[in-house]
C-alpha atoms as one frame of an Amber mdcrd trajectory, in Angstrom:
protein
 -14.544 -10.958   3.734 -13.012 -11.099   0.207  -9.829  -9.131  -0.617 -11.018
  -6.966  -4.096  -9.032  -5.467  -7.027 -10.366  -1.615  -7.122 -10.595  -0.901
 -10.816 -12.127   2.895 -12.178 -15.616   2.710 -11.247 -15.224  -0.566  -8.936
 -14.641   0.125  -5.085 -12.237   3.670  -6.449 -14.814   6.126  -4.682 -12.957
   4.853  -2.040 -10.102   6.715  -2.845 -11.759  10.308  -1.681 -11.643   9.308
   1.896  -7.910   8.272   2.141  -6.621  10.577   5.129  -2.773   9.817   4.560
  -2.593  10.385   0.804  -5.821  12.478   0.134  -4.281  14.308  -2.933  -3.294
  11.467  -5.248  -5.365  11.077  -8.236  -7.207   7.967  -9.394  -5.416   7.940
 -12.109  -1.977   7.688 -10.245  -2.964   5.098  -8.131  -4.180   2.662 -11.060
  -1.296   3.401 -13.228   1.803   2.098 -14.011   2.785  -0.782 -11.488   0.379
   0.386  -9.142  -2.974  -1.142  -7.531  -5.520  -0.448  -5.111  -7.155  -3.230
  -2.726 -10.254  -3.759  -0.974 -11.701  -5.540   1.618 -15.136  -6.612   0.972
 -17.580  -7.507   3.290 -21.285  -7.980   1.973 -20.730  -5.069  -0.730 -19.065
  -2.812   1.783 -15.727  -1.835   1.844 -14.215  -2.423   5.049 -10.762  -0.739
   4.606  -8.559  -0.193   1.787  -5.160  -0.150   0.626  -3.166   1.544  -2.543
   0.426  -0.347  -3.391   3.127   0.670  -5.613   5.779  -1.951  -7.358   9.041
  -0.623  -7.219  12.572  -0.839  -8.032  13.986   0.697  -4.617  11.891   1.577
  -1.361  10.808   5.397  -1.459  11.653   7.989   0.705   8.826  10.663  -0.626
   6.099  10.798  -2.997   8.576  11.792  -5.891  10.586   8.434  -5.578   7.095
   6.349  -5.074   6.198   7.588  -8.318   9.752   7.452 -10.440  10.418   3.435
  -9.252   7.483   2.240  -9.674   7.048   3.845 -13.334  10.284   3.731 -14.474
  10.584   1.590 -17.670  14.087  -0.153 -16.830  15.065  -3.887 -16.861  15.602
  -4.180 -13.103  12.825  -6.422 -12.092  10.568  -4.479  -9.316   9.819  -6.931
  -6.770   9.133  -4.928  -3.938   5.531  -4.051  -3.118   5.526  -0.556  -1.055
   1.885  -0.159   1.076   2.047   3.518   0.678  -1.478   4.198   2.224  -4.085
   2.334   4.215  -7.163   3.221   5.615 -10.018   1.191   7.641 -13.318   1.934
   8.144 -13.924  -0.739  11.048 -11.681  -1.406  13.868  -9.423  -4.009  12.946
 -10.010  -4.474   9.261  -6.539  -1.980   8.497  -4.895  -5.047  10.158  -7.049
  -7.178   8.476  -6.131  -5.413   4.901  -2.590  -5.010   5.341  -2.399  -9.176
   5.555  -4.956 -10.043   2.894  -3.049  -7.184   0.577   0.414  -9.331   0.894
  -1.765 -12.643   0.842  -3.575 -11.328  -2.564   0.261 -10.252  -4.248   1.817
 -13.543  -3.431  -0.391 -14.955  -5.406  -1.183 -12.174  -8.492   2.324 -10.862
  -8.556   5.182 -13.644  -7.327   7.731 -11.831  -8.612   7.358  -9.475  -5.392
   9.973 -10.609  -2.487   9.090  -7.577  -0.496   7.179  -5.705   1.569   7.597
  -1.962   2.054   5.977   0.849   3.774   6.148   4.615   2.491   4.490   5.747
   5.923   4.088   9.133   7.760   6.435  10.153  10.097   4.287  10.137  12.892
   3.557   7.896  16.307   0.069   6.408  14.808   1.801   5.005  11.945   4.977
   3.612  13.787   2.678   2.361  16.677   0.793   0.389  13.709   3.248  -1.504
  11.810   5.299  -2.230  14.768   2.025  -3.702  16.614   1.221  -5.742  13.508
   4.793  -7.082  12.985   6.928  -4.654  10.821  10.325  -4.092  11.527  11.703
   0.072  11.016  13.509   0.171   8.058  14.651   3.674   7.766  13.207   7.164
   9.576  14.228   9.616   6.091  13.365  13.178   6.167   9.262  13.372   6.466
   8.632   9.321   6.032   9.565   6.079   7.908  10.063   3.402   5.964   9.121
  -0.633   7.485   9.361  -3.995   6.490   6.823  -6.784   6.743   8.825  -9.875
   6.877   6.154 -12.598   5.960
């Protein structure tokens, strides 16, 4: 399995069957400092994952979007995983790794690795299982950290 940049037109029909963030564009998720991953597995996209580089970790969609487009000269070195989807047991797990494997080595300037994740048992149960320590519960999001 290879970990994939999704570019418009490569892998980004994969964006239609995100079930946390179903509503963001294409266009938001390739803009700015954000990126969408894939992992490949004979042409087949395995799961998926859409990352933001911010300033500050997010507490809602509105703060994903300002730090990680703001023009400002604080360096944004913190990655936030604010979606991720599989479509094979495993491979989320699989993602979520190869995502922080693929940004140590395309962006070094990240230090950090953030979720923006539903409040919700499924996602808690998740990144605690794979690691992640609970950063912050806010409002209608948790927030972890991968320490890795």
């Amino acid at each position: 399995m290879e970990t994939v940049l999704i570019k418009s037109g490569y892998y980004s029909h994969v964006f239609k069957d995100d079930p946390v963030r179903p509503h963001l564009t294409e266009e938001f998720r390739l803009s700015d400092n954000r990126l969408g991953l894939a992992l490949i597995d004979n042409q087949m996209c395995k799961a998926a994952v859409c990352v933001a580089i911010s300033s500050e970790v997010p507490t809602n969609e509105i703060e994903l979007d300002k730090f990680s487009s703001e023009n400002t000269n604080i360096e944004k070195s913190i990655a936030i995983f604010y979606t991720i989807w599989s479509y094979d047991k495993g491979c989320g797990r699989k993602m979520l790794f190869n995502a922080v494997e693929w940004l140590k080595i395309n962006r070094p300037k990240i230090k950090r690795f953030v979720t923006l994740s539903p409040k919700n048992n499924m996602a808690r149960s998740f990144h605690m299982k794979n690691g992640a320590k609970e950063l912050k519960a806010n409002e209608n999001s948790l927030n972890f950290e991968y320490f890795i």
